[in-house]
Biopython code that builds the backbone (N, CA, C, O; Angstrom):
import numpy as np
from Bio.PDB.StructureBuilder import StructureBuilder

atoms = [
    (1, "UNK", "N", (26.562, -15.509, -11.326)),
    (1, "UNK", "CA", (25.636, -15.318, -10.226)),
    (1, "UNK", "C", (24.428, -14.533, -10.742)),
    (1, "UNK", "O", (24.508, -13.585, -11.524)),
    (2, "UNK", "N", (22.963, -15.176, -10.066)),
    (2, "UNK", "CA", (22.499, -14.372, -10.624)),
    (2, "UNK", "C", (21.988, -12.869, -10.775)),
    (2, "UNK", "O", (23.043, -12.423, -11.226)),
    (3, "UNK", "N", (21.199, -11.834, -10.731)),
    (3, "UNK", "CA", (21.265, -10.935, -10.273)),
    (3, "UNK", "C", (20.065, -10.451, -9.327)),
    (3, "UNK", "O", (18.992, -10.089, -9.810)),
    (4, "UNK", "N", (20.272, -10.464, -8.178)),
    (4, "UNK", "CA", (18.544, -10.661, -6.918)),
    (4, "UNK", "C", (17.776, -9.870, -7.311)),
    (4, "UNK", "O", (16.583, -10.167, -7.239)),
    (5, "UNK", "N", (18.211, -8.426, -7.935)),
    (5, "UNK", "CA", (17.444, -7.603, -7.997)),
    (5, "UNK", "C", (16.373, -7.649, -9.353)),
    (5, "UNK", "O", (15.465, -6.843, -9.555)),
    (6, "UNK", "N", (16.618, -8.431, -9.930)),
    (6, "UNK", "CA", (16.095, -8.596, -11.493)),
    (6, "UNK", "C", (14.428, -8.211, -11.277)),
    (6, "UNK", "O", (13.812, -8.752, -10.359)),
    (7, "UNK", "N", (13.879, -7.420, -12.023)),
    (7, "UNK", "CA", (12.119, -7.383, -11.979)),
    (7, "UNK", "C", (11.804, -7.044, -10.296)),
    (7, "UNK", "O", (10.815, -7.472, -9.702)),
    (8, "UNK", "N", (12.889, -6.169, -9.675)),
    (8, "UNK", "CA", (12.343, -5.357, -8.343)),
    (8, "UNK", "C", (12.851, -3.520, -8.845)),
    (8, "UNK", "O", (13.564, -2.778, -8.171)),
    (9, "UNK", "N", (12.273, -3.230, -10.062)),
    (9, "UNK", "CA", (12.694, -1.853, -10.689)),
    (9, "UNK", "C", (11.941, -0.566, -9.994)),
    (9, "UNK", "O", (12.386, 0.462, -9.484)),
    (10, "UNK", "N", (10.251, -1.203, -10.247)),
    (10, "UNK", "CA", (9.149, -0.723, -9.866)),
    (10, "UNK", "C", (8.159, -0.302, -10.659)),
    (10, "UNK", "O", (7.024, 0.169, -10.583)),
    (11, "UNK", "N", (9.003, -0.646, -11.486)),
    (11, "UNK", "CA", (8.321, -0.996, -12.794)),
    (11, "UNK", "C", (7.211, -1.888, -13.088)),
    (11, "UNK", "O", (6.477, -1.871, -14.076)),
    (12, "UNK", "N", (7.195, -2.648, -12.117)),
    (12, "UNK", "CA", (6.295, -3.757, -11.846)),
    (12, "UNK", "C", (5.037, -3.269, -11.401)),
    (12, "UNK", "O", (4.116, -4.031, -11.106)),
    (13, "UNK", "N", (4.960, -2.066, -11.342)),
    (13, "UNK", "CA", (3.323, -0.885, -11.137)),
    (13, "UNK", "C", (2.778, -1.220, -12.347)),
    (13, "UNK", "O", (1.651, -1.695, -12.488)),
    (14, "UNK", "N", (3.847, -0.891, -13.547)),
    (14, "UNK", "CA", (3.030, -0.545, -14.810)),
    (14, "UNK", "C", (1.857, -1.754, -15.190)),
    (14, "UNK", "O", (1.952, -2.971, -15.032)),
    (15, "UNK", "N", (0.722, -0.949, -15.749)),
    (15, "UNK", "CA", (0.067, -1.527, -15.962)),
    (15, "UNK", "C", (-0.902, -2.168, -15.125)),
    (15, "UNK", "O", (-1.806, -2.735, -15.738)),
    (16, "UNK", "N", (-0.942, -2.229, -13.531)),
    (16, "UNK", "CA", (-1.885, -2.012, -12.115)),
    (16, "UNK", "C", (-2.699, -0.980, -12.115)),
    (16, "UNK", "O", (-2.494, 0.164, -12.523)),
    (17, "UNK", "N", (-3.803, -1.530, -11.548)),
    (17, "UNK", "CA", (-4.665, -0.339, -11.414)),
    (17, "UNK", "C", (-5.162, -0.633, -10.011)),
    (17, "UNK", "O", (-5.476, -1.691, -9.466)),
    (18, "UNK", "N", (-5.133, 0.801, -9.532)),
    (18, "UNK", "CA", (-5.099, 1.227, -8.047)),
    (18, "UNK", "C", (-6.800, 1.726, -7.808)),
    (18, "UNK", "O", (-6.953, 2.881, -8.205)),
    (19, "UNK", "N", (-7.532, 1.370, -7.490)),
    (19, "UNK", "CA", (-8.927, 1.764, -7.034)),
    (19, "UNK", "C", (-9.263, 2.004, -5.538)),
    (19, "UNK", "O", (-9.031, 1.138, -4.695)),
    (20, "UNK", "N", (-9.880, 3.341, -5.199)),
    (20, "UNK", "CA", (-10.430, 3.196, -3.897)),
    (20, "UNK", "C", (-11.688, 3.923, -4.394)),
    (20, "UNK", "O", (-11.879, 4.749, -5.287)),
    (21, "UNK", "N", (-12.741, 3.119, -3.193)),
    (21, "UNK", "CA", (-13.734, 3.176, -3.371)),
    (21, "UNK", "C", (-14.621, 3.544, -1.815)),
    (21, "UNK", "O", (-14.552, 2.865, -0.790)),
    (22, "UNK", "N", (-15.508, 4.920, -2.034)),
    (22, "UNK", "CA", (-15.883, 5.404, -0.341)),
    (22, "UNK", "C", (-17.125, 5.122, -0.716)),
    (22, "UNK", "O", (-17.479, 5.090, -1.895)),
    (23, "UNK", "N", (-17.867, 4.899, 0.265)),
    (23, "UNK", "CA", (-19.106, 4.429, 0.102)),
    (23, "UNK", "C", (-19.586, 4.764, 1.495)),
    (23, "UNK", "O", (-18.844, 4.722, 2.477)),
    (24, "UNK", "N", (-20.952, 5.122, 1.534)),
    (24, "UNK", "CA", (-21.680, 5.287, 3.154)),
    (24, "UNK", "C", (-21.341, 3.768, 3.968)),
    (24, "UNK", "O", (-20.887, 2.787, 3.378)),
    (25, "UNK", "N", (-21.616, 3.806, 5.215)),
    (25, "UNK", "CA", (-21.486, 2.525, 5.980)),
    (25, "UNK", "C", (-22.293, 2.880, 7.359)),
    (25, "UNK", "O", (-21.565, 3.682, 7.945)),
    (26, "UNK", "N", (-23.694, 2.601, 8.293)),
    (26, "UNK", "CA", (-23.961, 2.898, 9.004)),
    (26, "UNK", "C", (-23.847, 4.353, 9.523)),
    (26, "UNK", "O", (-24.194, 5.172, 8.673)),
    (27, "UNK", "N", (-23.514, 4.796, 10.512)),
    (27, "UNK", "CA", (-23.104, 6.445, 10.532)),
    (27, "UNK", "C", (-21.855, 6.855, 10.019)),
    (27, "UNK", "O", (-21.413, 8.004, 10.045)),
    (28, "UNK", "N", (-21.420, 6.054, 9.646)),
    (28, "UNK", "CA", (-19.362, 6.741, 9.116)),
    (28, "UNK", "C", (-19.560, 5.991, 7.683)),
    (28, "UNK", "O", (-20.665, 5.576, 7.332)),
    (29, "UNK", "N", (-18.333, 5.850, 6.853)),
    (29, "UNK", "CA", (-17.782, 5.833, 5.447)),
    (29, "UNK", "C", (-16.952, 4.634, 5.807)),
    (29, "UNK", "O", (-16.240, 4.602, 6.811)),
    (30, "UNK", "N", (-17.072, 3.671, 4.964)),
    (30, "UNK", "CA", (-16.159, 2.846, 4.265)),
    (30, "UNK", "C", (-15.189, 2.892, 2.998)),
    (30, "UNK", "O", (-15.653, 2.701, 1.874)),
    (31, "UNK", "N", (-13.680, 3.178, 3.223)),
    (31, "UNK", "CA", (-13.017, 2.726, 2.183)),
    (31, "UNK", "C", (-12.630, 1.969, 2.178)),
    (31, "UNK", "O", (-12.196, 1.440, 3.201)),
    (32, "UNK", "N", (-12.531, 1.310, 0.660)),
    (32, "UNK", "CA", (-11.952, -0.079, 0.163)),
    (32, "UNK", "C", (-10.673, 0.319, -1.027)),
    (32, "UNK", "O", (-10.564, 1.145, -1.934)),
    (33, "UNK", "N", (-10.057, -0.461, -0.614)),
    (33, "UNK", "CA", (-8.808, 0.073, -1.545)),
    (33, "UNK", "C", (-8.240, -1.282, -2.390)),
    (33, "UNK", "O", (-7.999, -2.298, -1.738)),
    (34, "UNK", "N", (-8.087, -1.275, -3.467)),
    (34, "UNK", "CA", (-7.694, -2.766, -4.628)),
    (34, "UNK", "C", (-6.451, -2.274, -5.504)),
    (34, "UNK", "O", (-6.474, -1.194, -6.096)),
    (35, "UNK", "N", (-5.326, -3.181, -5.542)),
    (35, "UNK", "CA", (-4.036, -2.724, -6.259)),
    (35, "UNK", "C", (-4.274, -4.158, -7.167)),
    (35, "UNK", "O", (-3.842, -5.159, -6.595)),
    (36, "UNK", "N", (-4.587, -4.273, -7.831)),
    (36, "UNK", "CA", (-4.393, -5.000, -8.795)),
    (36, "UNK", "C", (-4.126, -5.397, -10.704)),
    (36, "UNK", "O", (-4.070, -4.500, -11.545)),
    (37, "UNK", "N", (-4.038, -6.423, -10.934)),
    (37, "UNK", "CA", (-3.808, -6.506, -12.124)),
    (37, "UNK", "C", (-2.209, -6.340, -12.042)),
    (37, "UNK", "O", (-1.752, -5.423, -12.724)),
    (38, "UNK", "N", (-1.158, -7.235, -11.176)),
    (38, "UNK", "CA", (0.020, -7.806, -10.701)),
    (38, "UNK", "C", (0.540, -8.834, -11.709)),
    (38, "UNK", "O", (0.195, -9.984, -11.438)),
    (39, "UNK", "N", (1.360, -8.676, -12.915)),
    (39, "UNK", "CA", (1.634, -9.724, -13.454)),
    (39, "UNK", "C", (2.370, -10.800, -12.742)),
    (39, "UNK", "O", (2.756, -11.698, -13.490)),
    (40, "UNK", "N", (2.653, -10.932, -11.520)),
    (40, "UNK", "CA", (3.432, -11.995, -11.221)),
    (40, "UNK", "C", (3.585, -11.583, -9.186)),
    (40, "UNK", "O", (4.307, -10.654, -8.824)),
    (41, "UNK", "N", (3.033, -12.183, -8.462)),
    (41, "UNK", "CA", (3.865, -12.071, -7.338)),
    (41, "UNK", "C", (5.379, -12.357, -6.729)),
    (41, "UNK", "O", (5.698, -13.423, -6.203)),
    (42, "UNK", "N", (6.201, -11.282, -6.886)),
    (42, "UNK", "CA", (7.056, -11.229, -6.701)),
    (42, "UNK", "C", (7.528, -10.510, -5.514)),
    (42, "UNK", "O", (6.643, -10.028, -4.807)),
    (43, "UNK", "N", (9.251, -10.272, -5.003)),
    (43, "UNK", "CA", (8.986, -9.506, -3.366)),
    (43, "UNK", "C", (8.794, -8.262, -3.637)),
    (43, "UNK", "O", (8.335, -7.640, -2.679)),
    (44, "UNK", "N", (9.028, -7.452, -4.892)),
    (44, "UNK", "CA", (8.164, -6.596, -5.107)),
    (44, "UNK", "C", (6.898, -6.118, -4.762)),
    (44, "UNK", "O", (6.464, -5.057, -4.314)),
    (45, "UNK", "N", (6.281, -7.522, -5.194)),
    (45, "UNK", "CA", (4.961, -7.170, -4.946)),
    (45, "UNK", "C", (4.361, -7.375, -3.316)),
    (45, "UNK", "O", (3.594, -6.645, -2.688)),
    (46, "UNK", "N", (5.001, -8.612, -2.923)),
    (46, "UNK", "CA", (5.119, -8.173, -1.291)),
    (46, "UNK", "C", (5.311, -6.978, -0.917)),
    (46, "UNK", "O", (4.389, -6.287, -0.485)),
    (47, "UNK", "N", (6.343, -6.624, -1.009)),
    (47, "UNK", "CA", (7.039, -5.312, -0.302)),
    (47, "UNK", "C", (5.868, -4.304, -0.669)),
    (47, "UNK", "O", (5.528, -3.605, 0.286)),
    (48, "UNK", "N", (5.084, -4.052, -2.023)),
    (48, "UNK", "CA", (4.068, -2.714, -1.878)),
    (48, "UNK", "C", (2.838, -3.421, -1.229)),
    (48, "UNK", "O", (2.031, -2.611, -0.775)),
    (49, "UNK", "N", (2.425, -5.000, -1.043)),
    (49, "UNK", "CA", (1.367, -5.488, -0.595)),
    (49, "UNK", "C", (1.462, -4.675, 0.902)),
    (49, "UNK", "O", (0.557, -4.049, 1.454)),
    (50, "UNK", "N", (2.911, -4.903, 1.392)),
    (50, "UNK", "CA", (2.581, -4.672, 2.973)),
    (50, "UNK", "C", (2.733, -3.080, 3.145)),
    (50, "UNK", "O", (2.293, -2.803, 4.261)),
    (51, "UNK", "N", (3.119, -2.081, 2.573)),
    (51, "UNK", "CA", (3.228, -1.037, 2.356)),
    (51, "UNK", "C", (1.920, -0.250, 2.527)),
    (51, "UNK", "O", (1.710, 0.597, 3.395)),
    (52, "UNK", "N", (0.988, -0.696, 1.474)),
    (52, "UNK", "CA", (0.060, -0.377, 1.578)),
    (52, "UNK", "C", (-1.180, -0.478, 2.174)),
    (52, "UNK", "O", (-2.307, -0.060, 1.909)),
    (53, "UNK", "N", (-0.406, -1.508, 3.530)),
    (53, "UNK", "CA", (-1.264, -2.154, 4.713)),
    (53, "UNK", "C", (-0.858, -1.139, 5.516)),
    (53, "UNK", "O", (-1.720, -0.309, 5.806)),
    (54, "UNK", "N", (0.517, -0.957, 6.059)),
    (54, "UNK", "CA", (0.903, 0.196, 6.557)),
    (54, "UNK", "C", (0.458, 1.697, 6.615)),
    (54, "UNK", "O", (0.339, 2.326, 7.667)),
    (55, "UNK", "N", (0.149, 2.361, 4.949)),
    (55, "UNK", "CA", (-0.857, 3.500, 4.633)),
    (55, "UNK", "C", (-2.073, 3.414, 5.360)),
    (55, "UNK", "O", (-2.418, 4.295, 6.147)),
    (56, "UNK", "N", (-2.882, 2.174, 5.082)),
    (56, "UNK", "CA", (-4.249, 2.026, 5.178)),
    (56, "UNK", "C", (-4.738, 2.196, 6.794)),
    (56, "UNK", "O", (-5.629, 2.849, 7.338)),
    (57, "UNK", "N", (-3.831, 1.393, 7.211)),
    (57, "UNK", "CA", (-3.753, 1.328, 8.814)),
    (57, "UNK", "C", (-3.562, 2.752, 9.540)),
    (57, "UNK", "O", (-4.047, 2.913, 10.660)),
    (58, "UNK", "N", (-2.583, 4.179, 8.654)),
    (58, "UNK", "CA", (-2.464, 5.270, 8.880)),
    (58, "UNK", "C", (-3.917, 5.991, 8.933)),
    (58, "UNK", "O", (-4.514, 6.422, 9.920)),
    (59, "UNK", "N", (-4.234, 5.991, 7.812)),
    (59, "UNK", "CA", (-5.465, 6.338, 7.048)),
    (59, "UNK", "C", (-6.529, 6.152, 8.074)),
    (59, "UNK", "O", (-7.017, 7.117, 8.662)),
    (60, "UNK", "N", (-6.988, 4.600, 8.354)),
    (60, "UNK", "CA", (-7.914, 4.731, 9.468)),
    (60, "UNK", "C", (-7.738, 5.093, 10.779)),
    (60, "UNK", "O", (-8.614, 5.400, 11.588)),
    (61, "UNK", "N", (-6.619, 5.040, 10.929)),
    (61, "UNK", "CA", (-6.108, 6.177, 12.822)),
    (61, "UNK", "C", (-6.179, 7.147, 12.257)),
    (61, "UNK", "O", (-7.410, 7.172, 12.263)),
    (62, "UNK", "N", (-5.951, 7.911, 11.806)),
    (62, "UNK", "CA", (-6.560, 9.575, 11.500)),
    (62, "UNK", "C", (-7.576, 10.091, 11.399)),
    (62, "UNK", "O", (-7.871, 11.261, 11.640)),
    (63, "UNK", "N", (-8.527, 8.820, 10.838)),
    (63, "UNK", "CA", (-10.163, 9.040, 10.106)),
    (63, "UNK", "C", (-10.641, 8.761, 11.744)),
    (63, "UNK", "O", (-11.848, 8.939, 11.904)),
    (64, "UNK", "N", (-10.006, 8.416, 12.786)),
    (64, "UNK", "CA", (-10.673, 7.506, 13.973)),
    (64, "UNK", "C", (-9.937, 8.727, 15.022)),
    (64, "UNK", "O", (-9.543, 8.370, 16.132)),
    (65, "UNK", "N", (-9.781, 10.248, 14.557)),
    (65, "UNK", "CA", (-8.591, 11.088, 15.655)),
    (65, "UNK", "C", (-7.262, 10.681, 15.809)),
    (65, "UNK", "O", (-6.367, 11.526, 15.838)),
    (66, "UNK", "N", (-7.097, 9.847, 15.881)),
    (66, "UNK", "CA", (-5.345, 8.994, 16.627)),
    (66, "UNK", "C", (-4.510, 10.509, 15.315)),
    (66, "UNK", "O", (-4.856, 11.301, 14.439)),
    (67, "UNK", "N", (-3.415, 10.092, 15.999)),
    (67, "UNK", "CA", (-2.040, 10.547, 15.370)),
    (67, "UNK", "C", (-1.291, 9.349, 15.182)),
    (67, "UNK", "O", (-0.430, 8.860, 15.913)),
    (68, "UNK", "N", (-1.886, 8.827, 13.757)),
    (68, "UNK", "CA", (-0.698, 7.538, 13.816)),
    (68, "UNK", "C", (0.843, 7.666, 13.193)),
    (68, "UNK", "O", (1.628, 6.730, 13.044)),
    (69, "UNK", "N", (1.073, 9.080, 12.863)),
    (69, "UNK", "CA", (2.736, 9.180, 12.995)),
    (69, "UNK", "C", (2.631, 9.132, 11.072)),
    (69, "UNK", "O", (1.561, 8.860, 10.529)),
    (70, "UNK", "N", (3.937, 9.445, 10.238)),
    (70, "UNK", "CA", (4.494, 8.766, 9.143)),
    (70, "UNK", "C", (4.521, 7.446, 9.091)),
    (70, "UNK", "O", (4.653, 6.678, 10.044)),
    (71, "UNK", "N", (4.394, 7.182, 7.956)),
    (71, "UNK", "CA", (5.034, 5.693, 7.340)),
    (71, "UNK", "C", (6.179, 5.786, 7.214)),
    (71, "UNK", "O", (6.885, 5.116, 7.966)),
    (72, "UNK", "N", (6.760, 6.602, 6.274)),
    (72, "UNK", "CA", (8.437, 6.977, 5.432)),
    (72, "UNK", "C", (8.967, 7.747, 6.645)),
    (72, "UNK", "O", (8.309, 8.439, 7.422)),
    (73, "UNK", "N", (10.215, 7.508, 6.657)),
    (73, "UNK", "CA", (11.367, 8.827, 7.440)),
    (73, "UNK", "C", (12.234, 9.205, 6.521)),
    (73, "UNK", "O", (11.513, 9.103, 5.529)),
    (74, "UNK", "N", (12.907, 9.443, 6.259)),
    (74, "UNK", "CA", (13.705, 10.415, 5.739)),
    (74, "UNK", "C", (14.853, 8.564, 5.153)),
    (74, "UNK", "O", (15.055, 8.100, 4.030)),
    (75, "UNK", "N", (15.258, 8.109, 6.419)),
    (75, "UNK", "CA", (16.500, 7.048, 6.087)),
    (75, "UNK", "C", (15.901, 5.589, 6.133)),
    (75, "UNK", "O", (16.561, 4.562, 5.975)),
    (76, "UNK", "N", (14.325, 5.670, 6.413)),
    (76, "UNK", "CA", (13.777, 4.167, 7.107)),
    (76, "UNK", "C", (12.508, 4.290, 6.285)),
    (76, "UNK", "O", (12.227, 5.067, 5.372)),
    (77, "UNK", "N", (11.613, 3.020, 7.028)),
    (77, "UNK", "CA", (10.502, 3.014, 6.790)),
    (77, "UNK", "C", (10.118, 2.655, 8.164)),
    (77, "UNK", "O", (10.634, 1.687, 8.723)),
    (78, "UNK", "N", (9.210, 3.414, 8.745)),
    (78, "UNK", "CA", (8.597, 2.971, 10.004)),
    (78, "UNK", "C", (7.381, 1.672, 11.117)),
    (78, "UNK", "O", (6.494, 1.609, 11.968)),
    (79, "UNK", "N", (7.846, 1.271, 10.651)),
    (79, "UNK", "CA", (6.654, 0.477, 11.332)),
    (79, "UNK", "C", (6.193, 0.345, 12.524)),
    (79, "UNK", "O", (5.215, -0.372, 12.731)),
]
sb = StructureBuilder()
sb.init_structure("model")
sb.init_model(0)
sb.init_chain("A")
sb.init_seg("    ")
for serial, (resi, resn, name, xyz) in enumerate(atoms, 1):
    if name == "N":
        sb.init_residue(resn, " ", resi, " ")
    sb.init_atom(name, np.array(xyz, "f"), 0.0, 1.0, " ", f" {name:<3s}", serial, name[0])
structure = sb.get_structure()
């Protein structure tokens, strides 16, 4: 059988490069955020694609007042 977990280590970072970039935008700031240089889409790479939709989405309810809560809990991940 084979083994599911094969190349989901996280290891699969190495070698990505993570860029954010703030820049003026009308009266407020734009960030742009790029994870790339992914040798392979894998559910790895799903799983941090949507992860870091999750952050981003935090990120701008805070920058906007809101309290948008954690991502991580302690036993979960929140969505």
């Amino acid at each position: 059988m084979p083994d599911i977990h094969h190349g989901e280590s996280g290891k699969e970072w190495e070698g990505t490069d993570l860029i954010f970039t703030i820049q003026p935008e009308g009266s407020g700031i734009r960030l742009d955020f790029t994870h790339s240089n992914w040798r392979e889409a894998t559910p790895y790479f799903t799983s941090c694609n949507t992860t870091w939709g999750g952050l981003m989405f935090r990120i701008k309810g805070a920058a906007e007042g809101k309290r948008p809560g954690p991502l991580f809990q302690r036993n979960a991940v929140a969505y």
